[in-house]
C-alpha positions in Angstrom: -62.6 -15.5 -3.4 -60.1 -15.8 -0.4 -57.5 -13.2 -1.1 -55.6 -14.4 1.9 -55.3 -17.7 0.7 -53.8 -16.8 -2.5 -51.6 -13.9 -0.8 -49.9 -17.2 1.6 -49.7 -19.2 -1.7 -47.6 -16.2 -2.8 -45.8 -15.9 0.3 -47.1 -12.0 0.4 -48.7 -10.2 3.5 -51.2 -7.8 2.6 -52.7 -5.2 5.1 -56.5 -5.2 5.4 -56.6 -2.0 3.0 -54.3 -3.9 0.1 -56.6 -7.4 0.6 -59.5 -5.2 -0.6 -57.9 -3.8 -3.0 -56.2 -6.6 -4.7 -59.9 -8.4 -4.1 -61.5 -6.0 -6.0 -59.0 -5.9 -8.8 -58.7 -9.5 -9.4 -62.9 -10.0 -9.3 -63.1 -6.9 -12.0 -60.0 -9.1 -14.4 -62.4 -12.1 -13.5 -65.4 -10.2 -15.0 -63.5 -9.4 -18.3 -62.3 -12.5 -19.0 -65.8 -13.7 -18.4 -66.5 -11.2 -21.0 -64.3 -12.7 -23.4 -65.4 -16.0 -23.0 -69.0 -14.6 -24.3 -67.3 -13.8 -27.9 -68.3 -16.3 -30.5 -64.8 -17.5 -32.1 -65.9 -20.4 -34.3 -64.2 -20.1 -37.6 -61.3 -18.1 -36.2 -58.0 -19.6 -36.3 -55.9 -19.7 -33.1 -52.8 -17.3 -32.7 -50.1 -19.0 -31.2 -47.2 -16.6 -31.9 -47.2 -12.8 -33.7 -43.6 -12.4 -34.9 -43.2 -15.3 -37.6 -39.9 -16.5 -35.8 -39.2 -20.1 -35.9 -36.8 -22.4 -33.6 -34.9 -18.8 -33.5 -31.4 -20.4 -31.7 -28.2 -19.2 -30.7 -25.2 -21.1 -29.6 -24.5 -20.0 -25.8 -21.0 -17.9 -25.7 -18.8 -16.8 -23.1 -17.7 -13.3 -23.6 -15.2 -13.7 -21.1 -16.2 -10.2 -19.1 -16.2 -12.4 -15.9 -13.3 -14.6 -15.4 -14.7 -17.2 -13.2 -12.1 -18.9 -10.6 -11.8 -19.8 -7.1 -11.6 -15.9 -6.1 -14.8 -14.9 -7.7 -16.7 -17.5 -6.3 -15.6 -16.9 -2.8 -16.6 -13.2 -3.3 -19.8 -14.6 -4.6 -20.7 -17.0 -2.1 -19.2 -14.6 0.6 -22.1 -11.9 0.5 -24.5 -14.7 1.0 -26.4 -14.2 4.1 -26.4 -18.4 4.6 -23.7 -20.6 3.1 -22.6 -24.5 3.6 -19.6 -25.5 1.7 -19.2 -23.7 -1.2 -23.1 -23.5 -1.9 -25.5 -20.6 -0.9 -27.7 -21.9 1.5 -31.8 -21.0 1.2 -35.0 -22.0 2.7 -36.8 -24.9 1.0 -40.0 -24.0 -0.7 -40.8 -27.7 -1.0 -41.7 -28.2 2.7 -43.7 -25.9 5.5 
């Protein structure tokens, strides 16, 4: 398993001591699920949800505790380390 591999797909660094660590952590989950994957489950129904809720929908509502107008949003964009126009500006995660 290359821990360093999944650590840059994470965009983490890990020291040597927390690549071992998080190494052995994720082999030992590994091993459990493997675990799992030993139960026989024929004849047992699948659980896709516990609390019995269906399509359980609200209509969005403003509650009005932040009046949004040109001021806020300069205050808002303002403390943006990066900005272009009126946008906050951010490094793609698309492209290396």
């Amino acid at each position: 398993m290359n821990i360093k591999h999944i650590a840059s797909l994470a965009r983490i660094k890990l020291t040597e001591r927390e690549e071992e660590r998080m190494k052995n952590e994720l082999t030992s989950v590994l091993s459990y699920i493997e675990k799992l994957n030993e139960i026989n489950t024929n004849g047992v129904e699948p659980l896709y949800q516990t609390t019995g809720l269906v399509n359980s929908m609200r209509e969005d509502e403003a509650f009005g505790d932040f009046r949004h107008g040109e001021n806020l949003n300069k205050k808002l964009i303002g403390q943006a380390p990066e900005k272009q126009d009126n946008f906050v500006k951010v490094k793609s995660v698309l492209n290396k």
